[in-house]
mmCIF file of the C-alpha atoms, coordinates in Angstrom:
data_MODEL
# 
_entry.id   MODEL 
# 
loop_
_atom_site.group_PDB 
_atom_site.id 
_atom_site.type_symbol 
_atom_site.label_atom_id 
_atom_site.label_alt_id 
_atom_site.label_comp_id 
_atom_site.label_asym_id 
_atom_site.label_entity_id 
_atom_site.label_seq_id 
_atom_site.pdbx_PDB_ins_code 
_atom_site.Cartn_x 
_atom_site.Cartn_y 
_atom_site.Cartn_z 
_atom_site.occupancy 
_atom_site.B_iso_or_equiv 
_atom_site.pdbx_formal_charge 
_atom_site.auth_seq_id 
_atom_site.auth_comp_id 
_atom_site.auth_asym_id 
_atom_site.auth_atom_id 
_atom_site.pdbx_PDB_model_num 
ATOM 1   C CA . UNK A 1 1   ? -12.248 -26.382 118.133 1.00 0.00 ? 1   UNK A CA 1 
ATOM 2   C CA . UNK A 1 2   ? -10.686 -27.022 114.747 1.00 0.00 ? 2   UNK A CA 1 
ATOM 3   C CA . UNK A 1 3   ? -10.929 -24.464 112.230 1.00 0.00 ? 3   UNK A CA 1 
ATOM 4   C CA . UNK A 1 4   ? -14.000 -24.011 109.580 1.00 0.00 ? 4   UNK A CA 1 
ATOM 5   C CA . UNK A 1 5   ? -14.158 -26.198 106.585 1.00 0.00 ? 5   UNK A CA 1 
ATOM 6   C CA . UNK A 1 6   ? -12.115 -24.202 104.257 1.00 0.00 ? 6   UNK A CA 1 
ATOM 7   C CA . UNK A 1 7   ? -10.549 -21.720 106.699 1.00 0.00 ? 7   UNK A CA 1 
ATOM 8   C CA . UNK A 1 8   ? -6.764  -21.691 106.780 1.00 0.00 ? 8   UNK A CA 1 
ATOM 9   C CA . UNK A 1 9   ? -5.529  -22.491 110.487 1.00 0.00 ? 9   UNK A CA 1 
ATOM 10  C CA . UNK A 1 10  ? -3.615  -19.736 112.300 1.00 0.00 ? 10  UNK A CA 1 
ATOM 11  C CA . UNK A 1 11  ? -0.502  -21.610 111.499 1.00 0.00 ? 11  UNK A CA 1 
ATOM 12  C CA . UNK A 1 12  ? -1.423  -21.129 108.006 1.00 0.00 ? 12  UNK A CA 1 
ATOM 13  C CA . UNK A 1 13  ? -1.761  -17.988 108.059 1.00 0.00 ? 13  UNK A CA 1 
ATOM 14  C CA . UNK A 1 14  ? 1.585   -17.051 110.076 1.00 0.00 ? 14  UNK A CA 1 
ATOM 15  C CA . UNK A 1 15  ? 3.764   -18.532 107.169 1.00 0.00 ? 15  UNK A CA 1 
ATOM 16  C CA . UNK A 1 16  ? 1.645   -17.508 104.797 1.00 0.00 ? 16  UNK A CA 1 
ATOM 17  C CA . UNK A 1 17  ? 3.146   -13.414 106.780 1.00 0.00 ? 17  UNK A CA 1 
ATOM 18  C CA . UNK A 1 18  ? -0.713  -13.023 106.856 1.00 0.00 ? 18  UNK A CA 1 
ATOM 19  C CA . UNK A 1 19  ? -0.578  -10.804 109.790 1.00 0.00 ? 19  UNK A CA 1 
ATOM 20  C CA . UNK A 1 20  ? -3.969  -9.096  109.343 1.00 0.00 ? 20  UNK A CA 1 
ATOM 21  C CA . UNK A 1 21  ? -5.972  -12.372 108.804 1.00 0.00 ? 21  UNK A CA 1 
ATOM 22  C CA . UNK A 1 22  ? -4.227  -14.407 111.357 1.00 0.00 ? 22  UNK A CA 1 
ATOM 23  C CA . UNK A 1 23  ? -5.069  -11.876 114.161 1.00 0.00 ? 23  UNK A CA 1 
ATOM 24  C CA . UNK A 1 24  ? -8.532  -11.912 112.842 1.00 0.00 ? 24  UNK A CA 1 
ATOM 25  C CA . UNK A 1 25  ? -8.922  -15.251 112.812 1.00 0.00 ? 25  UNK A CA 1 
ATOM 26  C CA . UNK A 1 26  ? -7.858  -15.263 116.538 1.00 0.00 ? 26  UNK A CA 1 
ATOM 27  C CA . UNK A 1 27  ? -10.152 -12.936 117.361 1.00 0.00 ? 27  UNK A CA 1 
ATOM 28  C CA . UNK A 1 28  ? -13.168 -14.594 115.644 1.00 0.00 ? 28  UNK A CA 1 
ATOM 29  C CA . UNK A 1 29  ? -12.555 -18.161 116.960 1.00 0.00 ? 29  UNK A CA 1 
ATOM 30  C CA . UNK A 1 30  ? -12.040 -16.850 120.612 1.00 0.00 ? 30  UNK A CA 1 
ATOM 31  C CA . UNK A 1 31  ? -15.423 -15.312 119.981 1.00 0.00 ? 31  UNK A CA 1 
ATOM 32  C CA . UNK A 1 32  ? -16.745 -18.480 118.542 1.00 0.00 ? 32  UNK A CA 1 
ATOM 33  C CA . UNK A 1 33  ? -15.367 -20.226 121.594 1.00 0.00 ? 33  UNK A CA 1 
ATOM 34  C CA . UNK A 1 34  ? -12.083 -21.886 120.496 1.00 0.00 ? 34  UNK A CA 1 
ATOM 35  C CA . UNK A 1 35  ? -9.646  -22.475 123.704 1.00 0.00 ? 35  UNK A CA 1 
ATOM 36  C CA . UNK A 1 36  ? -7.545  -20.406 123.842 1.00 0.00 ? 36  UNK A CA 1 
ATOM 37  C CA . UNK A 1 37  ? -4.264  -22.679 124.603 1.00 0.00 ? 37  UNK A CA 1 
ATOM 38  C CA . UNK A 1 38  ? -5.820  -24.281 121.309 1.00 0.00 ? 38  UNK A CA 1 
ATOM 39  C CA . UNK A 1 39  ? -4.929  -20.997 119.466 1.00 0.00 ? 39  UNK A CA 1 
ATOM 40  C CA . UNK A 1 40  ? -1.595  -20.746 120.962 1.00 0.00 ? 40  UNK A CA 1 
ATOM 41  C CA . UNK A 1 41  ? -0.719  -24.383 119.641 1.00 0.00 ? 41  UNK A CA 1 
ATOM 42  C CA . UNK A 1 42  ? -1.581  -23.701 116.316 1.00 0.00 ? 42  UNK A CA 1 
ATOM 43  C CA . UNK A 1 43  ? 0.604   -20.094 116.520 1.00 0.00 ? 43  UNK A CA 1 
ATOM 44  C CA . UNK A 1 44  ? 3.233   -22.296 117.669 1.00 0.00 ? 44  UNK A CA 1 
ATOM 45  C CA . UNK A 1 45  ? 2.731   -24.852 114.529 1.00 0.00 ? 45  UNK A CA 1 
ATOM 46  C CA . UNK A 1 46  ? 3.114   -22.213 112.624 1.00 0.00 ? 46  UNK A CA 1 
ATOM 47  C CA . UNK A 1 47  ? 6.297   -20.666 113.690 1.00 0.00 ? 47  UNK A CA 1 
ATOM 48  C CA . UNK A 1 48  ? 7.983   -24.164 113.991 1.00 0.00 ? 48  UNK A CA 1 
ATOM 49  C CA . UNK A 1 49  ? 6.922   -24.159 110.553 1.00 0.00 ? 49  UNK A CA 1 
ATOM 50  C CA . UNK A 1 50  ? 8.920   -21.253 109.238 1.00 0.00 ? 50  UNK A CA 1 
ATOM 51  C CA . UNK A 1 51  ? 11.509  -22.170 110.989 1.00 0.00 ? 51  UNK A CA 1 
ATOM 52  C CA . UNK A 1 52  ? 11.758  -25.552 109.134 1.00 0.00 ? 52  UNK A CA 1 
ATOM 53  C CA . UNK A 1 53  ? 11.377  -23.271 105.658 1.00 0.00 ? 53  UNK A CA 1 
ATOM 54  C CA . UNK A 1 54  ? 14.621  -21.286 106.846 1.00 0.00 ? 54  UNK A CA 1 
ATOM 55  C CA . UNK A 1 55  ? 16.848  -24.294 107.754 1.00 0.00 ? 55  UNK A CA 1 
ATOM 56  C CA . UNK A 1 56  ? 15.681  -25.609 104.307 1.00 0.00 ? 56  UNK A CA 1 
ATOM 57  C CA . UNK A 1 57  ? 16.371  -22.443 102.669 1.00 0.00 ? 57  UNK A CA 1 
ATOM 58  C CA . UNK A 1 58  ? 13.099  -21.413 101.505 1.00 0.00 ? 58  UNK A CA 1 
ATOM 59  C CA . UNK A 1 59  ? 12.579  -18.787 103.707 1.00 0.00 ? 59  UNK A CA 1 
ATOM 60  C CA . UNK A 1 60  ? 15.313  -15.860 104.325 1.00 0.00 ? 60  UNK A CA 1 
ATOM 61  C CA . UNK A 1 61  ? 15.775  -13.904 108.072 1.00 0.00 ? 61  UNK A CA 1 
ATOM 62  C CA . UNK A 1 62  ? 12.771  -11.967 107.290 1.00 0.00 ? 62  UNK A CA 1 
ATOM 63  C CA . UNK A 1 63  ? 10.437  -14.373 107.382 1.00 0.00 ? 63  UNK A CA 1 
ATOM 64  C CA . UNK A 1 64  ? 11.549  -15.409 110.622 1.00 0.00 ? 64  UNK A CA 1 
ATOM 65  C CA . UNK A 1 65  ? 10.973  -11.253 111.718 1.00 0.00 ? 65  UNK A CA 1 
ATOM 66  C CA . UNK A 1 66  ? 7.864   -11.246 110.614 1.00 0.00 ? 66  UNK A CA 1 
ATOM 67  C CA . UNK A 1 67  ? 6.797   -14.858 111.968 1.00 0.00 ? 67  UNK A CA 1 
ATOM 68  C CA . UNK A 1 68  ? 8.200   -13.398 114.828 1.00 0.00 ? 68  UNK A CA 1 
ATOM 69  C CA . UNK A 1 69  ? 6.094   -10.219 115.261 1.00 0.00 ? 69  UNK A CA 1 
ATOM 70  C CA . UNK A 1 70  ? 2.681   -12.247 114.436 1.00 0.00 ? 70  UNK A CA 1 
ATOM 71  C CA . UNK A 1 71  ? 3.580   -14.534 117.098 1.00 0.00 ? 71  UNK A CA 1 
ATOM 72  C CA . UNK A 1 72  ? 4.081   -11.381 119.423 1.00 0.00 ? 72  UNK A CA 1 
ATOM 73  C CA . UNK A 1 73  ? 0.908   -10.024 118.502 1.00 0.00 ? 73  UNK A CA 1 
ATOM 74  C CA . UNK A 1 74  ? -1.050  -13.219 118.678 1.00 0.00 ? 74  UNK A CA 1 
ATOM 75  C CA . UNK A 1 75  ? 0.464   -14.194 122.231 1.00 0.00 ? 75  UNK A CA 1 
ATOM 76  C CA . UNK A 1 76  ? -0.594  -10.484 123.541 1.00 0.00 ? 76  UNK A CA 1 
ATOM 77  C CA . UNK A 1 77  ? -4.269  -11.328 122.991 1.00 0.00 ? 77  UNK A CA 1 
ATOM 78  C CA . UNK A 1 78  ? -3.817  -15.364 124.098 1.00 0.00 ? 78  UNK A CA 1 
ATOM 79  C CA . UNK A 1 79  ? -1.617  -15.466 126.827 1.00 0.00 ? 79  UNK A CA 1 
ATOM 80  C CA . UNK A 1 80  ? -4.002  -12.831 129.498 1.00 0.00 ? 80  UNK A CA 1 
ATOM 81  C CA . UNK A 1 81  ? -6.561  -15.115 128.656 1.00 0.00 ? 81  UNK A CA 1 
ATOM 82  C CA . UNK A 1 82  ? -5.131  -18.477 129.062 1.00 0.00 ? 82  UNK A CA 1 
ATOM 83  C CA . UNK A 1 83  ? -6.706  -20.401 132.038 1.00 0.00 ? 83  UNK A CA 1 
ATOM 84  C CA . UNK A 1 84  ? -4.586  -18.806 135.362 1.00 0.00 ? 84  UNK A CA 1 
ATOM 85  C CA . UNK A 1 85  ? -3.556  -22.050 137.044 1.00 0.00 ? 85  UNK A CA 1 
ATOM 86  C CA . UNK A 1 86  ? -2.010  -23.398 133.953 1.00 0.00 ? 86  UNK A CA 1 
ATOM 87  C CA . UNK A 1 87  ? 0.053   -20.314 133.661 1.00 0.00 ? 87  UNK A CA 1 
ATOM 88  C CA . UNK A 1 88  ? 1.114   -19.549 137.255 1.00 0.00 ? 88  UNK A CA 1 
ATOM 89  C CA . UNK A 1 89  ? 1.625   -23.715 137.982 1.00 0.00 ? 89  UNK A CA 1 
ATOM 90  C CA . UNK A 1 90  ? 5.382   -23.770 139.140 1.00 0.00 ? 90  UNK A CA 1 
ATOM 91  C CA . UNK A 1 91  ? 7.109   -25.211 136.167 1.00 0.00 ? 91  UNK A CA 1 
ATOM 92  C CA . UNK A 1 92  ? 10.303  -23.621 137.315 1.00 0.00 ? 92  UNK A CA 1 
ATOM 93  C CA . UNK A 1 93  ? 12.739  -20.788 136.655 1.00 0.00 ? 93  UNK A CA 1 
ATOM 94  C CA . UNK A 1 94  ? 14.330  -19.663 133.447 1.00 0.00 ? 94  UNK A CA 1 
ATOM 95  C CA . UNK A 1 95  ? 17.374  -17.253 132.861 1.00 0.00 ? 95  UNK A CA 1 
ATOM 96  C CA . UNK A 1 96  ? 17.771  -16.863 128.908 1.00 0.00 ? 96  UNK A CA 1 
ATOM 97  C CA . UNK A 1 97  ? 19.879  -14.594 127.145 1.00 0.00 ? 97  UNK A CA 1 
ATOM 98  C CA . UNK A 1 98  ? 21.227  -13.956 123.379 1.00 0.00 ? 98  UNK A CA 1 
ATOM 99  C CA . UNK A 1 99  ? 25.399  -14.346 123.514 1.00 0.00 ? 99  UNK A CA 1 
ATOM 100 C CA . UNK A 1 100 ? 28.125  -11.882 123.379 1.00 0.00 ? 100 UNK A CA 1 
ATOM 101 C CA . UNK A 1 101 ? 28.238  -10.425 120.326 1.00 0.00 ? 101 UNK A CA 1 
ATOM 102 C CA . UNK A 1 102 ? 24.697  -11.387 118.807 1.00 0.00 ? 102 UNK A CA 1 
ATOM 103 C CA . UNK A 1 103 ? 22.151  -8.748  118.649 1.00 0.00 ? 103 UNK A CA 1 
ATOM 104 C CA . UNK A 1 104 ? 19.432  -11.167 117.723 1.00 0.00 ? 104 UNK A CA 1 
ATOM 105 C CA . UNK A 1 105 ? 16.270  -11.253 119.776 1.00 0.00 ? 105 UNK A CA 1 
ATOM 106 C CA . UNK A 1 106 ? 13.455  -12.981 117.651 1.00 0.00 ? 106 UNK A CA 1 
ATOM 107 C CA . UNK A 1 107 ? 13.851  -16.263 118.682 1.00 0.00 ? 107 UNK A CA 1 
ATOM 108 C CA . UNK A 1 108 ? 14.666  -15.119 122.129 1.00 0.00 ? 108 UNK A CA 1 
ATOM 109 C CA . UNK A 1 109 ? 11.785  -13.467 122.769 1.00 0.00 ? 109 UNK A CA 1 
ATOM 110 C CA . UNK A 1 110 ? 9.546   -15.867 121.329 1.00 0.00 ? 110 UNK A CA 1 
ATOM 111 C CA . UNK A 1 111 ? 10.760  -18.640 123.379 1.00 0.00 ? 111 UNK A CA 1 
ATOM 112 C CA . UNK A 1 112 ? 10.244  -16.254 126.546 1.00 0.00 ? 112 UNK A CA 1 
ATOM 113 C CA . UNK A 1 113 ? 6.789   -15.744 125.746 1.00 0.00 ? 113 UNK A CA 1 
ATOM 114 C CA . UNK A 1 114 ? 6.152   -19.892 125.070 1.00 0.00 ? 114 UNK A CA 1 
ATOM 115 C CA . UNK A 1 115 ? 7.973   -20.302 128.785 1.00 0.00 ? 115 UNK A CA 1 
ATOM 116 C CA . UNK A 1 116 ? 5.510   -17.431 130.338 1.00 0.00 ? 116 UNK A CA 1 
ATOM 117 C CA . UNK A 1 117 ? 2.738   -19.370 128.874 1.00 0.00 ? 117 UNK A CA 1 
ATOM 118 C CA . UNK A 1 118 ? 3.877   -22.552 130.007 1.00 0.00 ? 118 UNK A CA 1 
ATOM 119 C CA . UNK A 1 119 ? 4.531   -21.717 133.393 1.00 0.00 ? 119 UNK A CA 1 
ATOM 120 C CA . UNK A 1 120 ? 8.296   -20.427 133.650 1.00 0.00 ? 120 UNK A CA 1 
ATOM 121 C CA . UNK A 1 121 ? 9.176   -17.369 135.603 1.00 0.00 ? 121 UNK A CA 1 
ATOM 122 C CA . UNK A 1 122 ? 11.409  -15.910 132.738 1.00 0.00 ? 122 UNK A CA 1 
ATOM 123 C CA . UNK A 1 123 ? 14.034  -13.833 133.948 1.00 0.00 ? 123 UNK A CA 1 
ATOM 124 C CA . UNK A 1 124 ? 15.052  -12.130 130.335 1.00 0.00 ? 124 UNK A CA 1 
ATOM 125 C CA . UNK A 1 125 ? 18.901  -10.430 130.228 1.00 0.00 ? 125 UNK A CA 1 
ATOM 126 C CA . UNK A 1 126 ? 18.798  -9.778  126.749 1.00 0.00 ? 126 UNK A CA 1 
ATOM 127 C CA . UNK A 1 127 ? 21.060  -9.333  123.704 1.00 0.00 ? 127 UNK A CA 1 
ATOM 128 C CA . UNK A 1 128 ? 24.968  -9.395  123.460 1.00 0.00 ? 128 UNK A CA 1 
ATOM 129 C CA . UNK A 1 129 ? 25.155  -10.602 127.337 1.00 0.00 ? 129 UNK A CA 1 
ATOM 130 C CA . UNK A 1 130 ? 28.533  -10.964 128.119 1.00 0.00 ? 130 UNK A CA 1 
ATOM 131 C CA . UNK A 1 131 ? 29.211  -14.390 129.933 1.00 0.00 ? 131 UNK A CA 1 
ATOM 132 C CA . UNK A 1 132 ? 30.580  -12.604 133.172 1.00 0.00 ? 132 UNK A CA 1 
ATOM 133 C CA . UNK A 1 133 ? 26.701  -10.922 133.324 1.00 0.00 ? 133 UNK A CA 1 
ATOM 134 C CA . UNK A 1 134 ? 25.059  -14.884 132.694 1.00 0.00 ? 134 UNK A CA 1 
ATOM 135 C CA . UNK A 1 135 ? 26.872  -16.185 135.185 1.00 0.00 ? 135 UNK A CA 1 
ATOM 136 C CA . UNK A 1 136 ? 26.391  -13.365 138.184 1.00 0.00 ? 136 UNK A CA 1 
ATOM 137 C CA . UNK A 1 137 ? 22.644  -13.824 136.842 1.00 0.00 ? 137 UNK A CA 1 
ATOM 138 C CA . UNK A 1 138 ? 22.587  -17.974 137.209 1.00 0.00 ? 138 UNK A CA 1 
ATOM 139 C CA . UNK A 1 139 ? 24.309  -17.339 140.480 1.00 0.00 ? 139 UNK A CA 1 
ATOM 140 C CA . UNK A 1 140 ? 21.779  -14.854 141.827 1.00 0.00 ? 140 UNK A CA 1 
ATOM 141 C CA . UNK A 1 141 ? 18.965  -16.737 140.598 1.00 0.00 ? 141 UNK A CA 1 
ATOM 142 C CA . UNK A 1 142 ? 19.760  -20.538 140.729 1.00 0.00 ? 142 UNK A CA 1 
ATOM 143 C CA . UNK A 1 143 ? 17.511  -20.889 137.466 1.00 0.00 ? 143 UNK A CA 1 
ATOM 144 C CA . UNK A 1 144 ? 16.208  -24.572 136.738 1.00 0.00 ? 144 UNK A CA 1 
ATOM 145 C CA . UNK A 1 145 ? 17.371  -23.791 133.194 1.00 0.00 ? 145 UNK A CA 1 
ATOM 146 C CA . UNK A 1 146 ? 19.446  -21.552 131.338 1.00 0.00 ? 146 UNK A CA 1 
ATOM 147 C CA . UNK A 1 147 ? 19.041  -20.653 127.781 1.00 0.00 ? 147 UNK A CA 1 
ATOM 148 C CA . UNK A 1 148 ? 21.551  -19.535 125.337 1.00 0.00 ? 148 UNK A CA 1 
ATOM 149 C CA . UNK A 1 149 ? 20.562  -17.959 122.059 1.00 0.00 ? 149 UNK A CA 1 
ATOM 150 C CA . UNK A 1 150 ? 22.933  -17.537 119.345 1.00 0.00 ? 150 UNK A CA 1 
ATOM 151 C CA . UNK A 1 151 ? 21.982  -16.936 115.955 1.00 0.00 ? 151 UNK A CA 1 
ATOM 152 C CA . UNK A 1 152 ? 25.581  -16.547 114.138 1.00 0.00 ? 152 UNK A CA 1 
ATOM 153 C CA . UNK A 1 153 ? 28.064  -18.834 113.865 1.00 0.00 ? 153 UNK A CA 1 
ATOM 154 C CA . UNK A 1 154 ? 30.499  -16.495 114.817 1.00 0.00 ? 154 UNK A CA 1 
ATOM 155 C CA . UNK A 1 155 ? 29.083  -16.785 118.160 1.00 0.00 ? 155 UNK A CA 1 
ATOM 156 C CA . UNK A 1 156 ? 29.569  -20.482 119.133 1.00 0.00 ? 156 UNK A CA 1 
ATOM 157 C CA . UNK A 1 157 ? 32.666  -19.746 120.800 1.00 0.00 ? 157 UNK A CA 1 
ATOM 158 C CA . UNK A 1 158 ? 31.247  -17.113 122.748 1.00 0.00 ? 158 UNK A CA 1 
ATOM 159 C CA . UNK A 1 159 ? 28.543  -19.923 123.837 1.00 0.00 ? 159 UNK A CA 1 
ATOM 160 C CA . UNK A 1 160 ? 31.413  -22.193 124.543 1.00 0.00 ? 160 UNK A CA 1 
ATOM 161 C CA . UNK A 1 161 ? 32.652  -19.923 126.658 1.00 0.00 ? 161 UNK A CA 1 
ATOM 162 C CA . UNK A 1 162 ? 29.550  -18.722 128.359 1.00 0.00 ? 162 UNK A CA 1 
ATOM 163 C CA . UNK A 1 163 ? 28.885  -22.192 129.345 1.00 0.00 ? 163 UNK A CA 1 
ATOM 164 C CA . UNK A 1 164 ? 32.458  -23.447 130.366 1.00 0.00 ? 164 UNK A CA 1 
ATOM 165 C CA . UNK A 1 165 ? 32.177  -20.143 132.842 1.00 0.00 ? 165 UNK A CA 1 
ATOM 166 C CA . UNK A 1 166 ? 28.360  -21.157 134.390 1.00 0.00 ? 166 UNK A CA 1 
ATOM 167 C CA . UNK A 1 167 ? 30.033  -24.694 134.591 1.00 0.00 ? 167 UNK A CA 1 
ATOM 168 C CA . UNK A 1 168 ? 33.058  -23.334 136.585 1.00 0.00 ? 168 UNK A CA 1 
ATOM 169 C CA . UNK A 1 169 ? 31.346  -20.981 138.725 1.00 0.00 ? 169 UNK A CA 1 
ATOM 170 C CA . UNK A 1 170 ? 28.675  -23.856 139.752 1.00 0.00 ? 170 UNK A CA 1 
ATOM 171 C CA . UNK A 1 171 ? 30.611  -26.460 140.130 1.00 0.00 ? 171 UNK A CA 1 
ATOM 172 C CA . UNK A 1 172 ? 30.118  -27.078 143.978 1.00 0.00 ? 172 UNK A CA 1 
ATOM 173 C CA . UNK A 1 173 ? 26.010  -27.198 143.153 1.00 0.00 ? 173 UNK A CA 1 
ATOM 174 C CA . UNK A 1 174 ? 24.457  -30.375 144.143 1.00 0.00 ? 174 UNK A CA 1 
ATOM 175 C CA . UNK A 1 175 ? 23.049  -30.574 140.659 1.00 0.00 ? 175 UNK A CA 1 
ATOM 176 C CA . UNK A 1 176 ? 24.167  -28.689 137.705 1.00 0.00 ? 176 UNK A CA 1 
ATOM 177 C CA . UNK A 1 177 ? 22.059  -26.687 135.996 1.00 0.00 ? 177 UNK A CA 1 
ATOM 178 C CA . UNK A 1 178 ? 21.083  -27.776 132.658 1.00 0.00 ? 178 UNK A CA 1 
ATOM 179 C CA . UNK A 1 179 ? 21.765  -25.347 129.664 1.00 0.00 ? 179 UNK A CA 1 
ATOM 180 C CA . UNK A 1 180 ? 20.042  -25.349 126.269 1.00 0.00 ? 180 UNK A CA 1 
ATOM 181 C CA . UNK A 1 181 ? 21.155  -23.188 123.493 1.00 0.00 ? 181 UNK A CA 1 
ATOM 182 C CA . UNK A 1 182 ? 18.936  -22.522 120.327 1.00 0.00 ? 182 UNK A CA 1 
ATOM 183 C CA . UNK A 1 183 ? 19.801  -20.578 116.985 1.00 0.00 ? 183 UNK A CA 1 
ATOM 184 C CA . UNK A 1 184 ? 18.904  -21.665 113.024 1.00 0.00 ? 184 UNK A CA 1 
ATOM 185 C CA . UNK A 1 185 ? 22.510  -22.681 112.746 1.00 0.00 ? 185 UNK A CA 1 
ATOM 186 C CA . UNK A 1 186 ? 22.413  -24.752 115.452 1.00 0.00 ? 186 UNK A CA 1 
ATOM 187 C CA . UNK A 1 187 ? 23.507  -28.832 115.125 1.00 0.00 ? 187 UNK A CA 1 
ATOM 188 C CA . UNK A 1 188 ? 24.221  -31.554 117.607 1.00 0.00 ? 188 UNK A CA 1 
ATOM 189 C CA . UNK A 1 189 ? 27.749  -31.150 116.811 1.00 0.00 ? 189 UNK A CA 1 
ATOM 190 C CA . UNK A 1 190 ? 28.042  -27.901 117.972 1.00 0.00 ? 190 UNK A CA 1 
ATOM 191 C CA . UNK A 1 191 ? 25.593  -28.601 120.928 1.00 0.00 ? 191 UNK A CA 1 
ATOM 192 C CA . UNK A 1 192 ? 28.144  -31.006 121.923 1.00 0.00 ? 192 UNK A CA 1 
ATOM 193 C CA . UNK A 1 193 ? 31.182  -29.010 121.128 1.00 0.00 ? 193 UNK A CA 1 
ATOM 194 C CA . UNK A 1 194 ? 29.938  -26.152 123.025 1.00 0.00 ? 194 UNK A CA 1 
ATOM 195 C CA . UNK A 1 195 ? 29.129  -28.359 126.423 1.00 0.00 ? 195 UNK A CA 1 
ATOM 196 C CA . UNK A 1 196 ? 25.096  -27.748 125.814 1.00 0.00 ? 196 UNK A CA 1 
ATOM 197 C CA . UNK A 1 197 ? 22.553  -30.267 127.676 1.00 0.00 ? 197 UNK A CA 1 
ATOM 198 C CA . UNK A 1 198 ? 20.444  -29.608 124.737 1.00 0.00 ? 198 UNK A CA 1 
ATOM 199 C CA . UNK A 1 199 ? 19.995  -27.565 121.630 1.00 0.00 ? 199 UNK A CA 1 
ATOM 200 C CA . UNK A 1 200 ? 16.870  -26.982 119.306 1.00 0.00 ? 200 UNK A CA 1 
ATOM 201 C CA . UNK A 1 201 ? 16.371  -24.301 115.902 1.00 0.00 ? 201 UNK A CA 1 
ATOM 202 C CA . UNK A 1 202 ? 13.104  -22.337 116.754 1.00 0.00 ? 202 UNK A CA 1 
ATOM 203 C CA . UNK A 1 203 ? 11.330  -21.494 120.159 1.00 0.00 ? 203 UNK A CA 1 
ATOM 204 C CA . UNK A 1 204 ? 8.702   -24.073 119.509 1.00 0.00 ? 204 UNK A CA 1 
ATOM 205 C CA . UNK A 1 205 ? 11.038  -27.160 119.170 1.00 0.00 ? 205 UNK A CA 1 
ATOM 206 C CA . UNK A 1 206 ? 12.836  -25.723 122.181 1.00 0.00 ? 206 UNK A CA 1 
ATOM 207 C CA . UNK A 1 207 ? 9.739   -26.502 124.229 1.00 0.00 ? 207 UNK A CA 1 
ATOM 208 C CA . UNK A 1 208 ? 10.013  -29.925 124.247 1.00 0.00 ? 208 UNK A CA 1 
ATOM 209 C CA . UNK A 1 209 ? 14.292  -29.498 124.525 1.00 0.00 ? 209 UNK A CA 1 
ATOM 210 C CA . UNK A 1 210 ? 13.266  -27.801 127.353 1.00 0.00 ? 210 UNK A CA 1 
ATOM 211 C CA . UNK A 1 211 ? 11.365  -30.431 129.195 1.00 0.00 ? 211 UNK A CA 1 
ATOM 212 C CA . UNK A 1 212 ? 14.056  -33.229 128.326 1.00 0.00 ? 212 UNK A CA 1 
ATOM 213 C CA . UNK A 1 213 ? 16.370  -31.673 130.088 1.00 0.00 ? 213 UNK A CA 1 
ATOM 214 C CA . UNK A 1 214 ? 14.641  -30.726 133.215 1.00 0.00 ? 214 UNK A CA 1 
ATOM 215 C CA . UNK A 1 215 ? 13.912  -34.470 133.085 1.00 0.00 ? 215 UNK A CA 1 
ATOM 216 C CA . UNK A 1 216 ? 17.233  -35.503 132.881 1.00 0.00 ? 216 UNK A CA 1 
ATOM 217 C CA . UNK A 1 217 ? 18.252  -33.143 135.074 1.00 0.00 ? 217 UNK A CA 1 
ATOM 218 C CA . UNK A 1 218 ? 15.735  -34.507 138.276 1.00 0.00 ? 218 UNK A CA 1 
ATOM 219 C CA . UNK A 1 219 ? 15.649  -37.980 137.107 1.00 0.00 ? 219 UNK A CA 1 
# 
């Protein structure tokens, strides 16, 4: 169910910071009988969409906290109602963490809540994780993916060395397990410098980062 003629879509709305309308808007075209994955979609349009106006500079980091806190708000009243076999299907497990050093949590956390919708069983070790604590958790866990958040570039060689130590440490595994990283600053140069399977800018990209490496990873 597409939005009214006229009507801004959710996405719209989120980088438009229109907190109170987007909510709204929600609410009204659950009750008009929009899907609710449908809504979630369009939430997630909208913050790959800010995302894109902060790599081109439009947008500043506060744009990307407030994105960030619609999303939230949007995915508390979307994700109880999303159909329970989609969300509790067995995509796979997820350790994800923000770096040593980077007290950033806004893309983090949105990307945990995409995973939880998608299927994931998230396990979350938050901000400034030193790689020691990554690698006891990818050990205990034996994750499908790991995820790396770094949102300064002062912290690429602390993702460097995160991932050189989860290499080291699971080196006698059958399979290794494939790491993506995400942060604005992020580029395929650094993905590659840093020994990354995969890297994206914003939780919603990361989605699809996410996939391609599980892919590669059981192909």
């Amino acid at each position: 169910m597409t939005p009214a003629a006229g009507e801004p879509s959710i996405a719209d709305l989120i980088v438009a910071m229109d907190e109170r309308a987007a909510l709204a808007t929600i609410r009204r075209r659950l009750e008009a009988g929009a899907a609710p994955v449908e809504l979630l979609e369009e939430c997630t349009a909208g913050i790959r969409r800010v995302g894109e106006l902060y790599e081109e500079g439009t947008f500043f980091i506060s744009a990307l906290i407030m994105a960030g806190e619609i999303f939230r708000e949007a995915a508390e009243i979307l994700i109880p109602l999303l159909e329970q076999p989609a969300r509790l299907a067995n995509a796979g497990t997820f350790v994800i963490a923000t770096v040593k050093g980077d007290i950033h949590d806004i893309g983090k956390n949105i990307a945990t809540t995409l995973l939880d919708a998608h299927g994931f069983h998230v396990i979350d070790l938050g901000v400034d994780v030193d790689p020691e604590l990554v690698v006891e958790a990818v050990v205990r866990h034996r994750p499908d993916v790991l995820g790396l958040s770094c949102l300064l570039t002062t912290g690429f060689d602390n993702l460097a060395s995160t991932i050189a130590l989860v290499r080291n440490r699971t080196a006698t595994w059958p399979h290794p397990v494939p790491v993506v990283i995400g942060g604005a600053a992020l580029t395929q140069n650094v993905s590659d410098r840093v020994g990354a399977d995969g890297w994206c800018t914003d939780a919603a990209q990361g989605m699809d980062v996410v996939r391609g490496a599980l892919h590669r990873a059981t192909a």
